[in-house]
Kinemage of the C-alpha trace (Angstrom):
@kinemage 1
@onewidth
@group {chain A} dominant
@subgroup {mainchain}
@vectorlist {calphas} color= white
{ca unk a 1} P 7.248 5.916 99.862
{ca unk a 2} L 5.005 3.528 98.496
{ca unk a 3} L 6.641 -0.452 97.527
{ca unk a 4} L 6.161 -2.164 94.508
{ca unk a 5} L 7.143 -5.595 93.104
{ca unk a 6} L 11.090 -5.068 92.409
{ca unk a 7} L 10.366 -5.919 88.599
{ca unk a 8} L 8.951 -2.387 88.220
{ca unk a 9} L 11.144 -0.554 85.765
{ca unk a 10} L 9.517 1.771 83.229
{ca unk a 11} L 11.528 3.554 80.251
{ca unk a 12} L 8.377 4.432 78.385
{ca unk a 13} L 9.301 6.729 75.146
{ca unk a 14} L 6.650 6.815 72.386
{ca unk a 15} L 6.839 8.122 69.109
{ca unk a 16} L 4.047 7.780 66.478
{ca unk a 17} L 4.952 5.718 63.240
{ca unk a 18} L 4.764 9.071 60.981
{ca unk a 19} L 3.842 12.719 61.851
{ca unk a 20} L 1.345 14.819 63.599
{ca unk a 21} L 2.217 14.053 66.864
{ca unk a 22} L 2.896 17.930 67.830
{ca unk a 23} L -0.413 19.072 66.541
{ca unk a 24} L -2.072 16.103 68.626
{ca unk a 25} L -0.061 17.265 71.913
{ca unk a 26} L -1.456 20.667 71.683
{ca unk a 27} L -4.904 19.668 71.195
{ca unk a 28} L -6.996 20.447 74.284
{ca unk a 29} L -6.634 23.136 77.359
{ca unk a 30} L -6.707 23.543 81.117
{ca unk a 31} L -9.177 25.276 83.425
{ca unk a 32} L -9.847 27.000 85.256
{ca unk a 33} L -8.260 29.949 83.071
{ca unk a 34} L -5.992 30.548 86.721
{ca unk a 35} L -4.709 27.670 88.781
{ca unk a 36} L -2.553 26.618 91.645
{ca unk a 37} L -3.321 23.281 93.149
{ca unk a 38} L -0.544 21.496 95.335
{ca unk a 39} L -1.077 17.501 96.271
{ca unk a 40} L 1.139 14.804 97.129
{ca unk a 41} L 2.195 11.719 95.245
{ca unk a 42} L 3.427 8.409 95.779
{ca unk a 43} L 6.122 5.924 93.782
{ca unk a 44} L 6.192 2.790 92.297
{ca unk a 45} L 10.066 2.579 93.047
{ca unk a 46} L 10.767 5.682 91.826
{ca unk a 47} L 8.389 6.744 89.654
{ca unk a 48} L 5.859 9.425 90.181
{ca unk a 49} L 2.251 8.354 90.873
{ca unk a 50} L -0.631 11.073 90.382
{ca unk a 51} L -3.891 10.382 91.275
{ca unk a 52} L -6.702 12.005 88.354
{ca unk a 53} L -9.848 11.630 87.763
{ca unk a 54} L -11.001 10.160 84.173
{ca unk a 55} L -14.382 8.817 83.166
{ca unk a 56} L -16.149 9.546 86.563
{ca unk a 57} L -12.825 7.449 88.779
{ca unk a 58} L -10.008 8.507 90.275
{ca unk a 59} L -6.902 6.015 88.877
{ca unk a 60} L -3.453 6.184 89.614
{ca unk a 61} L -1.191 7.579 86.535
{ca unk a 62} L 2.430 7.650 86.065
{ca unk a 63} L 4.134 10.704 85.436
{ca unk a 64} L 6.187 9.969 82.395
{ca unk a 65} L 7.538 13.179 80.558
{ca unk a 66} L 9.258 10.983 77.788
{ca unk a 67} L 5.948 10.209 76.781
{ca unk a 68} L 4.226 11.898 73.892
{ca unk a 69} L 0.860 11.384 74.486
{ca unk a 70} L -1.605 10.608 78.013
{ca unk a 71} L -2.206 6.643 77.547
{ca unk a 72} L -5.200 5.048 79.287
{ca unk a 73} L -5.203 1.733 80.897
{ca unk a 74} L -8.034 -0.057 78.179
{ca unk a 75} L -8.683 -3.853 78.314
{ca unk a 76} L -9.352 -3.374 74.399
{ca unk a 77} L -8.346 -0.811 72.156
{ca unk a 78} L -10.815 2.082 71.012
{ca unk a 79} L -10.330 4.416 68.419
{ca unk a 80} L -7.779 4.258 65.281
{ca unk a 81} L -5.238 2.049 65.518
{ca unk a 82} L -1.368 2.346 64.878
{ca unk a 83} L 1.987 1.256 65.653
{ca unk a 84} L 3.732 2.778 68.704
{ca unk a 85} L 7.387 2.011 69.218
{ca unk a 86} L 8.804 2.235 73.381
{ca unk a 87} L 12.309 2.848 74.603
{ca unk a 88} L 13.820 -0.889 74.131
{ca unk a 89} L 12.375 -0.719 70.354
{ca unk a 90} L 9.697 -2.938 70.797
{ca unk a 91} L 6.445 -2.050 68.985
{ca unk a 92} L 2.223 -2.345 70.235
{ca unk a 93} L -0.440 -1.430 68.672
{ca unk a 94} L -2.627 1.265 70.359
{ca unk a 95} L -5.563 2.496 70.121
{ca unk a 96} L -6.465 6.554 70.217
{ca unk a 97} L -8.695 8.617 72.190
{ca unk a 98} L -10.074 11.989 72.924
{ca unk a 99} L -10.465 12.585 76.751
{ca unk a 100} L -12.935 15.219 77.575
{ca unk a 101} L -12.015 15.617 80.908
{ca unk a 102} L -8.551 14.461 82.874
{ca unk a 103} L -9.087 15.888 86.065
{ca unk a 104} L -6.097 16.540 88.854
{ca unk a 105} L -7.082 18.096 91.981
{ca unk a 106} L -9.221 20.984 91.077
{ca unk a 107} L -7.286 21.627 87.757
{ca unk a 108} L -9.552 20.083 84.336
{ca unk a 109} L -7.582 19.187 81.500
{ca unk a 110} L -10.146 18.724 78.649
{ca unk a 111} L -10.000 17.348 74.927
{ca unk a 112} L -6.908 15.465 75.451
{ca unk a 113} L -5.489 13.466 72.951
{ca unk a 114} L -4.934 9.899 74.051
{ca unk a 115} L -3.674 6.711 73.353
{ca unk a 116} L -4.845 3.578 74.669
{ca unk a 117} L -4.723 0.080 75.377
{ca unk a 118} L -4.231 -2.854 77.463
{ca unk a 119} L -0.660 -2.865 79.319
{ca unk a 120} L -0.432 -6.215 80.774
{ca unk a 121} L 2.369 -6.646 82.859
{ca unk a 122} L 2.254 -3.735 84.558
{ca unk a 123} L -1.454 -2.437 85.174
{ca unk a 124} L -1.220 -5.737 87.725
{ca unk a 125} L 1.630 -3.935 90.047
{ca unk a 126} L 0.117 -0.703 89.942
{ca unk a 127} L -3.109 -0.578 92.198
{ca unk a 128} L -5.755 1.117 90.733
{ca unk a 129} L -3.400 1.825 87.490
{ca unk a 130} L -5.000 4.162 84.975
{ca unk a 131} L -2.096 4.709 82.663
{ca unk a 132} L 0.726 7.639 81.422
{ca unk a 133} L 0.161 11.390 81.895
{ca unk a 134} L 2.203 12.276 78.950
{ca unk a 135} L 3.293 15.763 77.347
{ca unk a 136} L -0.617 16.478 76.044
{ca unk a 137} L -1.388 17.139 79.701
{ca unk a 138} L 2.527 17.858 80.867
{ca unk a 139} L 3.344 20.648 78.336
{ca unk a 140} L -0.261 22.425 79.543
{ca unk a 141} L 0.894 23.823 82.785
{ca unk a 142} L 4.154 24.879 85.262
{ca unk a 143} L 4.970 21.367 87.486
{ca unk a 144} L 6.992 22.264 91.041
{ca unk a 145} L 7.880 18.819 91.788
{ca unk a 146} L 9.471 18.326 95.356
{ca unk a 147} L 10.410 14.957 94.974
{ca unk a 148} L 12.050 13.761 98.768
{ca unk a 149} L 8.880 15.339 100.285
{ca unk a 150} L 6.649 13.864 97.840
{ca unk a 151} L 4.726 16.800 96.790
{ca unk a 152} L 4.087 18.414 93.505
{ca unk a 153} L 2.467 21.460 92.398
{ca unk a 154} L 0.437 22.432 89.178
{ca unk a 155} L -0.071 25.867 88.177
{ca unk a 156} L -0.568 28.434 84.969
{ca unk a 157} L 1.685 30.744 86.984
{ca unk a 158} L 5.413 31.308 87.301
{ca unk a 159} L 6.708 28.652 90.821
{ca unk a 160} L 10.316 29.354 90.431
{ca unk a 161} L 12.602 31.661 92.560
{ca unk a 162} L 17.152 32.335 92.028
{ca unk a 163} L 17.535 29.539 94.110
{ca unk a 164} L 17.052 27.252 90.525
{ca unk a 165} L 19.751 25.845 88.367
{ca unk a 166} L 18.120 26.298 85.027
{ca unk a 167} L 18.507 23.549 82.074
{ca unk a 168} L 17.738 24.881 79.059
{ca unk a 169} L 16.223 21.991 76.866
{ca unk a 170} L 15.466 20.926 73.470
{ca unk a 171} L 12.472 19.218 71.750
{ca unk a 172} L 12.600 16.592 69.379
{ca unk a 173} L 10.552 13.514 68.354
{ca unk a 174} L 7.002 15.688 68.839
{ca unk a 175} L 8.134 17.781 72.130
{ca unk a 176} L 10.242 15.079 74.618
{ca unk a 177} L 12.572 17.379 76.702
{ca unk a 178} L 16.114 16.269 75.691
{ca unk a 179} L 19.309 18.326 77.156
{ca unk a 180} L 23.217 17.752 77.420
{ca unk a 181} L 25.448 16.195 80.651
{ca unk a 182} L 29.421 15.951 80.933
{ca unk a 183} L 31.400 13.053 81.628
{ca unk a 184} L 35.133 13.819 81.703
{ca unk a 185} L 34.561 17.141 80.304
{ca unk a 186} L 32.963 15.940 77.313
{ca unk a 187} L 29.105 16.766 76.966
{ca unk a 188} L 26.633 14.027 75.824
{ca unk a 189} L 22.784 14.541 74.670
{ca unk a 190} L 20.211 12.446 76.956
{ca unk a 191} L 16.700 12.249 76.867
{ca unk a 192} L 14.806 13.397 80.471
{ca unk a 193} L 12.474 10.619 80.991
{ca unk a 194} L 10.939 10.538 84.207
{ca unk a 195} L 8.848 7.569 83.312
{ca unk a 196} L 12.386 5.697 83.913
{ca unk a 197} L 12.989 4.644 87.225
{ca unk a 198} L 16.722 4.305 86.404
{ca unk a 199} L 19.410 6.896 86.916
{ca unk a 200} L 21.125 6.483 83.909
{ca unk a 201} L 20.750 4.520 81.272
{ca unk a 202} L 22.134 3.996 77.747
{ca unk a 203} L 22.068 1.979 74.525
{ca unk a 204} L 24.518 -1.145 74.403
{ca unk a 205} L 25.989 0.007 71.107
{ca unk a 206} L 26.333 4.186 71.700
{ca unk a 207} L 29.624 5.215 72.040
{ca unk a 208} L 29.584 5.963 75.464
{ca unk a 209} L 28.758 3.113 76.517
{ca unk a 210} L 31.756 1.595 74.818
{ca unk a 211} L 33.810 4.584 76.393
{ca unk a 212} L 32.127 3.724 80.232
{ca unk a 213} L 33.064 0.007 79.509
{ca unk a 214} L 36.834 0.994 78.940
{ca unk a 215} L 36.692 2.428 81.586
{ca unk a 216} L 35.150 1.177 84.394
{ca unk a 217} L 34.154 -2.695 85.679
{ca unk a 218} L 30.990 -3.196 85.260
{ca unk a 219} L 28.380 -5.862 86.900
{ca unk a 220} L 26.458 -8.264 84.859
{ca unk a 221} L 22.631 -8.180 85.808
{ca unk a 222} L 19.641 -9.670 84.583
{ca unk a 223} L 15.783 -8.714 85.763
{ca unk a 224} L 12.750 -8.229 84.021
{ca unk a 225} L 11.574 -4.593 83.198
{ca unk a 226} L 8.086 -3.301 81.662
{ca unk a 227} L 8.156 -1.333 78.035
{ca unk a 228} L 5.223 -0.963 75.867
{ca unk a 229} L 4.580 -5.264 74.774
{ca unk a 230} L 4.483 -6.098 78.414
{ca unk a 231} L 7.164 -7.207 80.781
{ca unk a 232} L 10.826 -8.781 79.538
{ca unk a 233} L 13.391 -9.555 80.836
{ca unk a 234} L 17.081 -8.165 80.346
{ca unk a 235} L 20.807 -8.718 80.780
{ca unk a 236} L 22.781 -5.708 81.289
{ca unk a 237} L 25.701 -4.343 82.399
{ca unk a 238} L 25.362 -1.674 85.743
{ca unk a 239} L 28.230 0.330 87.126
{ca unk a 240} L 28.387 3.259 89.984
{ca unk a 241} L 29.462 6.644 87.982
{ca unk a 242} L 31.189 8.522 90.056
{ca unk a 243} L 30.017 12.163 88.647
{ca unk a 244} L 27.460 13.483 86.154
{ca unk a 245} L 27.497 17.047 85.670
{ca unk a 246} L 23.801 18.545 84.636
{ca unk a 247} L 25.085 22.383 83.786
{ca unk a 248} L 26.790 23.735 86.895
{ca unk a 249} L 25.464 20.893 89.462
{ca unk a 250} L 27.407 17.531 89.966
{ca unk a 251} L 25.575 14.340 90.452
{ca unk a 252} L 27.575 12.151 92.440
{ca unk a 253} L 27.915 7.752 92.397
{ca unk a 254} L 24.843 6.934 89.123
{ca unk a 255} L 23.793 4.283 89.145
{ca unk a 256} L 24.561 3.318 85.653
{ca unk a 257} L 23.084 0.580 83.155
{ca unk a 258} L 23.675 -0.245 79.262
{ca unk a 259} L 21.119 -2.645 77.710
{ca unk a 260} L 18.901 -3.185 75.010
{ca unk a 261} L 17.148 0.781 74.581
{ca unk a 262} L 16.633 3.381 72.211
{ca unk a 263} L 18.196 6.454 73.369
{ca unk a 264} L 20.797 7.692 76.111
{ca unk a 265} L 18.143 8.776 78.844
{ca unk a 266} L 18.439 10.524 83.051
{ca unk a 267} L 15.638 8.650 84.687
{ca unk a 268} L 13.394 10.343 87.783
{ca unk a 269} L 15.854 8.335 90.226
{ca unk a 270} L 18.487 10.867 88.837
{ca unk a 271} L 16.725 13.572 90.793
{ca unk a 272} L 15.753 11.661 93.609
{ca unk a 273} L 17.321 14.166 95.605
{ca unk a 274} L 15.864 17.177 94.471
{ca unk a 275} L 13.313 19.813 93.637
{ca unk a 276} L 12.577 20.057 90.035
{ca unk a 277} L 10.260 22.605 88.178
{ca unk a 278} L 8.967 22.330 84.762
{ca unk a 279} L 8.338 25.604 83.404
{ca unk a 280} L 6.268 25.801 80.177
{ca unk a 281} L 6.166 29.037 79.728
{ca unk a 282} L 9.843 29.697 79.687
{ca unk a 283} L 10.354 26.474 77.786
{ca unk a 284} L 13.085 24.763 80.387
{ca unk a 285} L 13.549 22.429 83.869
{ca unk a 286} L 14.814 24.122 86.611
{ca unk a 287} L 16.437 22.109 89.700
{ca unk a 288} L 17.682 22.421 92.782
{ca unk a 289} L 18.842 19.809 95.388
């Protein structure tokens, strides 16, 4: 597993100022018509890094399913220009883009809608950083993601097996997965962001966060984290949960913060220990650890 600087931490949730994000995540298609294609992938900390082809290079994108939209690394913006709001609430103007061809391993995603622009901050601790894969690639094809071996594979065709817990999910804000976990019985709606490298995280004034500060003793922490207007830094409070239930499967000793964010969210280091598929067609994440 690749090391980055320890200021890496990435909740990245857009959401377009207005409407007509849905219709922009749709735009665009894979091909081949069939494919398979299975390649590994490295972390900064513990988020997913894909390597993909765009404008002739081969760049190193984050794998960020709380994003709406791909996002290219751009020194300046092209395209129209609006407002885009990120998961601690802070706004950036970005630019917009049509990609004609986002290439993974054999696999051509073409006509993508895009945002861009210049994310300073954190394009320096990513080597060769190209930006997000978002859900207008994501939601385009089936994603087996092993994540303690590092592998993940992309395909048009059904990758799961009975061996899968299956999360049913919802879709709000133009198609981010959202579904439900229980703490002491009681169930509690959470974004699944995998462009967080935190377990669990959750907004300073939700009333869980209240209910977890009752409860437990929590740790006073400051560091600096990336969201869309560069890098900031944070205090926050971070506590050891000792169990998460996701449907039937427990999650055991979550790591737990409350700060400054936008919405209740399960981070990609809340499945570091397992396999997780994304199936598109059925409209749900399977897991098993």
């Amino acid at each position: 597993m690749n090391n980055y600087k320890s200021i890496l931490v990435i909740p990245t949730l857009f959401f377009l100022i207005g409407c007509g994000v849905v219709k922009m995540q749709k735009q665009g298609s894979a091909t081949p018509n069939d494919f398979d294609e299975e390649l590994t992938f490295t972390t900064a900390k513990t988020v997913i890094l894909i390597p993909a082809e765009i404008d002739g290079n081969t760049k190193n994108f984050m794998f960020d399913t709380g994003a709406d939209l791909n996002m290219v690394q751009r020194d300046s913006l092209t395209g129209k220009t609006s407002k885009w709001s990120g998961a601690s609430r802070r706004k950036m103007e970005l630019g917009t883009e049509i990609i004609d061809s986002f290439k993974i391993g054999n696999i051509k995603f073409e006509n993508i809608y895009a945002l861009n622009g210049n994310l300073v901050g954190l394009k320096e601790q990513i080597p060769n950083f190209g930006g997000l894969i978002g859900q207008s690639v994501i939601n385009k094809a089936n994603w087996l993601i092993d994540y303690p071996n590092e592998r993940i594979r992309i395909s048009n065709k059904d990758l799961s097996d009975d061996t899968f817990q299956v999360i049913e999910i919802d879709r709000k804000n133009g198609g981010n997965p959202y579904t439900f976990i229980t703490i002491d019985g009681q169930k509690y709606e959470v974004v699944i962001d995998f462009g967080s490298s935190s377990e669990f995280n959750l907004p300073q004034e939700s009333n869980l966060a209240k209910k977890l500060m009752e409860k437990y003793d929590f740790n006073e922490n400051e560091r600096e984290r990336y969201t869309l207007g560069g890098l900031q830094t944070i205090k926050e409070k971070v506590v050891i949960a000792p169990l998460i239930k996701l449907g039937n499967m427990e999650f055991q000793n979550i790591s737990t913060t409350i700060n400054v964010s936008s919405q209740p969210r399960i981070g990609i280091g809340f499945f570091k220990d397992c396999i997780i598929y994304i199936d598109n067609l059925e409209n749900s994440y399977k897991i098993k650890k």
